[in-house]
C-alpha positions in Angstrom: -22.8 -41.8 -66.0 -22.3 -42.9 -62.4 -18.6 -42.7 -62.7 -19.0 -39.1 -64.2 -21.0 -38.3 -61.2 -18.2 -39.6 -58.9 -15.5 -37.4 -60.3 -18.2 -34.3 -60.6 -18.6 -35.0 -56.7 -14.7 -35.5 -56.1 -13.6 -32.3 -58.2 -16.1 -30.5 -56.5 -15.0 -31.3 -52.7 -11.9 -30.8 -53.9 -12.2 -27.5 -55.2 -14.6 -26.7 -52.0 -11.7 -27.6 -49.7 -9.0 -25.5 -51.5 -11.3 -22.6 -51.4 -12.3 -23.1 -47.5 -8.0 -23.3 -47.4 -7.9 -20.1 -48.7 -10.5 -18.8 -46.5 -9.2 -19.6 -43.8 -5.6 -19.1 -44.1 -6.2 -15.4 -43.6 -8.3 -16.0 -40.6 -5.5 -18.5 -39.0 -2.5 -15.4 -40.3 -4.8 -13.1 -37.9 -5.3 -15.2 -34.8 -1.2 -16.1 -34.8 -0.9 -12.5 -34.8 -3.0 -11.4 -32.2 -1.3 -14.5 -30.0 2.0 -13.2 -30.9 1.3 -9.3 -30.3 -0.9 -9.8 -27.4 0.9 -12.2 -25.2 4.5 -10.7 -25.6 2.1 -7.5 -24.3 1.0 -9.3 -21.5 4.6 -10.0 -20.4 5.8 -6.9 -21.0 3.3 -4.8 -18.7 4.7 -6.9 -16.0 7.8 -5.4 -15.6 6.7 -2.1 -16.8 4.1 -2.5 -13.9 6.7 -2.9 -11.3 8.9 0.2 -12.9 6.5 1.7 -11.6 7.7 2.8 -8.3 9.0 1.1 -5.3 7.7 -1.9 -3.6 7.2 -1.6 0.1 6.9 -4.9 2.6 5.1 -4.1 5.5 5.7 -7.4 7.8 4.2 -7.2 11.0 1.6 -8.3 13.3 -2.1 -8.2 13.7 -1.7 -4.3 14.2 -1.4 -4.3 10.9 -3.1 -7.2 9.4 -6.3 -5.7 10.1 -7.2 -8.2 12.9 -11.3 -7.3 14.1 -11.6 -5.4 11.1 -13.4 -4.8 7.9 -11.1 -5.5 5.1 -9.7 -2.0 3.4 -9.8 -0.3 6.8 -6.6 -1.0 8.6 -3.6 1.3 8.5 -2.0 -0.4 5.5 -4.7 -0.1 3.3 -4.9 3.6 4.0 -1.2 3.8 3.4 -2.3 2.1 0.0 -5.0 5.8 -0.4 -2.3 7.9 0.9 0.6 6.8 -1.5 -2.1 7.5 -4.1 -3.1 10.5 -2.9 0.1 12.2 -2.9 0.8 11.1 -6.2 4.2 8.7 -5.2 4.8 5.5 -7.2 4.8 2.7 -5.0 3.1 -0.8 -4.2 2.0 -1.9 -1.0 2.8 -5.6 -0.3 0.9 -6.6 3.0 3.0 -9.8 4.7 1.7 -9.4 8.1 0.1 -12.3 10.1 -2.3 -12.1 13.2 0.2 -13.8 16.2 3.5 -13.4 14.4 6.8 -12.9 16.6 10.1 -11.6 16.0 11.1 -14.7 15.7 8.4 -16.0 12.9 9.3 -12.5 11.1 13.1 -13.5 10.9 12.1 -16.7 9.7 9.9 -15.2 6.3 11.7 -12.5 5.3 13.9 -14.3 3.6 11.6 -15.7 0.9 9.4 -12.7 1.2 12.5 -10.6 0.2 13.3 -13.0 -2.8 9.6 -13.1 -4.0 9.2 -9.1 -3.8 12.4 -7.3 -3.7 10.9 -4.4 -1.7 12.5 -1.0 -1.8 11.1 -0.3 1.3 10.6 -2.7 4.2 8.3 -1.9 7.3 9.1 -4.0 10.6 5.7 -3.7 12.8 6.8 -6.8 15.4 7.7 -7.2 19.1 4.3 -6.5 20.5 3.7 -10.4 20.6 7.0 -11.1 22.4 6.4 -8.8 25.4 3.0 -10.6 25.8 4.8 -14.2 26.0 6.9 -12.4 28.0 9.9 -13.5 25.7 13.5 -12.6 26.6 14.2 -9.2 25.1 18.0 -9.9 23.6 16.4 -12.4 21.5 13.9 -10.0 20.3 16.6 -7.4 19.6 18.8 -10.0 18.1 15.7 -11.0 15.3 14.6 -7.3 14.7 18.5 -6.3 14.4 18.8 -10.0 11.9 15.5 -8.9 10.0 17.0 -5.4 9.4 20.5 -6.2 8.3 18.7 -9.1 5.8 16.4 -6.3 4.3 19.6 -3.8 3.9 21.6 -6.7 2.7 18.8 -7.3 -0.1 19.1 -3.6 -1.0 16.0 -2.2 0.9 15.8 0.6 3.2 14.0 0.0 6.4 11.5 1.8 8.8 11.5 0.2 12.1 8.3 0.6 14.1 8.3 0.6 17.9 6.1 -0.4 20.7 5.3 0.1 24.0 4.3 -1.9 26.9 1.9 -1.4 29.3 3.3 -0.2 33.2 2.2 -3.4 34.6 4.7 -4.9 33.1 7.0 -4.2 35.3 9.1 0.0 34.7 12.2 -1.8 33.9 10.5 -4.3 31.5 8.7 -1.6 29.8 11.7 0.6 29.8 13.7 -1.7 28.3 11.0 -3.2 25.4 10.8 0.7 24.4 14.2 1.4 24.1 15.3 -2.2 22.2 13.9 -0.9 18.8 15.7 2.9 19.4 19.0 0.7 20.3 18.5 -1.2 17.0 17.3 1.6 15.0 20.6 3.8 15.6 23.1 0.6 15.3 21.7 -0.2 12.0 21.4 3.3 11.0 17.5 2.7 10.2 14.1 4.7 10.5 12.5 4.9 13.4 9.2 5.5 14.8 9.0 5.4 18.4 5.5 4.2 19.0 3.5 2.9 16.6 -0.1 3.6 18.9 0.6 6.8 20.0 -2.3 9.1 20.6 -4.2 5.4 20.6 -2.5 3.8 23.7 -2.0 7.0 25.6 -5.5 8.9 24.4 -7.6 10.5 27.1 -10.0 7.4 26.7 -7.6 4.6 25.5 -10.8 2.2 26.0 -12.5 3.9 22.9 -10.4 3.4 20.4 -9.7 -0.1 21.3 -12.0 -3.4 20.0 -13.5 -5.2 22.9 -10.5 -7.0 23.5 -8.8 -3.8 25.0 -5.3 -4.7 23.1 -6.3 -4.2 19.2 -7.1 -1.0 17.9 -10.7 0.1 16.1 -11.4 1.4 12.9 -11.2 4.8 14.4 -7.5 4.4 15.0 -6.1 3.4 12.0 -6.1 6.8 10.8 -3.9 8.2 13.9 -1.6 4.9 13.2 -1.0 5.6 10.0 -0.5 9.3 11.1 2.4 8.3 13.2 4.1 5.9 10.3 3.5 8.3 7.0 6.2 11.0 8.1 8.7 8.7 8.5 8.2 6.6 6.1 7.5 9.1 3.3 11.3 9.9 3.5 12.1 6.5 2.5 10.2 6.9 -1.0 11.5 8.1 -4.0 
């Protein structure tokens, strides 16, 4: 009787694990799907996602890595709003770094052209140079090296200028000013001239700076981007 009991108990774990099989095969079938049709999706939005529209680099300074200010208010951020706003197809990659030089700039576009492949590349540096008081044909030399690497990589480039203040010294300024025009035409780039005008030369300069009295405010960013858009919204497709 006991050894009837023992196959009664065997047969019937035996069916109950075939039938929990069964059960579960269907169950199994649907998760392989939903693996296999949602990760291949995944993937796929990826580069759909960067068919999008064109990728522009912005590599400068702290002008335009919002230095003193509250995230999503600096010039490149509204850039982001006005891309959006006028209905153009394009990604904002922000590689700008509080400090940077000329030289620093040379030295991460490479990897930053590799890792993005911009369409578009903005070059916002020079400003720290002239307040090291670093020779200008080296800063001519890295902005002319950063713009023939960004053309080289297929990108089309906006070069932004700056100005210097007169007590630099009138030839000092003149020359800083004119190094990025001097670039600009020899690499057959886009230019703007100033990147703080109406900021720098406003009726009261000292409002629309932080306390520092070399960074803009909030309520610049606006104007800065003002002087950027026209010229750059030729370089977008």
């Amino acid at each position: 009787m006991s050894a009837l009991s023992e196959n009664m108990k065997s047969d019937f774990t035996k069916l109950a694990g075939q039938t929990i099989a069964r059960l579960l095969k269907p169950l199994a079938a649907l998760l392989v799907a939903a693996v296999l049709g949602v990760v291949p999706a995944v993937r796929a939005q990826a580069p759909a996602s960067a068919a999008q529209g064109d990728t522009v680099l912005v590599v400068g300074d702290s002008l335009s890595a919002e230095y003193g200010l509250k995230r999503g208010t600096g010039w490149v951020p509204l850039l982001e709003k006005q891309i959006a706003g006028e209905k153009k197809s394009a990604k904002v990659v922000n590689a700008s770094i509080s400090g940077d030089t000329t030289s620093g700039g040379r030295s991460r576009l490479p990897a930053l052209l590799a890792q993005h492949k911009p369409a578009v590349v903005v070059i916002e540096l020079g400003g720290n140079d002239a307040l090291r008081g670093l020779p200008l044909d080296m800063t001519e030399q890295n902005l002319s090296a950063m713009t023939q690497a960004a053309k080289k990589a297929g990108a089309r480039v906006l070069l932004v200028g700056m100005q210097v203040p007169p007590n630099y010294g009138s030839a000092y300024a003149a020359n800083f000013s004119g190094l990025f025009a001097k670039v600009a035409k020899a690499e057959k780039v886009a230019l703007v001239p100033f990147f703080l005008k109406g900021v720098a030369d406003a009726a009261d300069p000292v409002a629309a700076f932080q306390a520092d009295r070399i960074h803009p405010n909030e309520q610049s960013q606006p104007r800065m981007l003002a002087n950027v858009w026209p010229e750059l919204k030729k370089l977008l497709k």
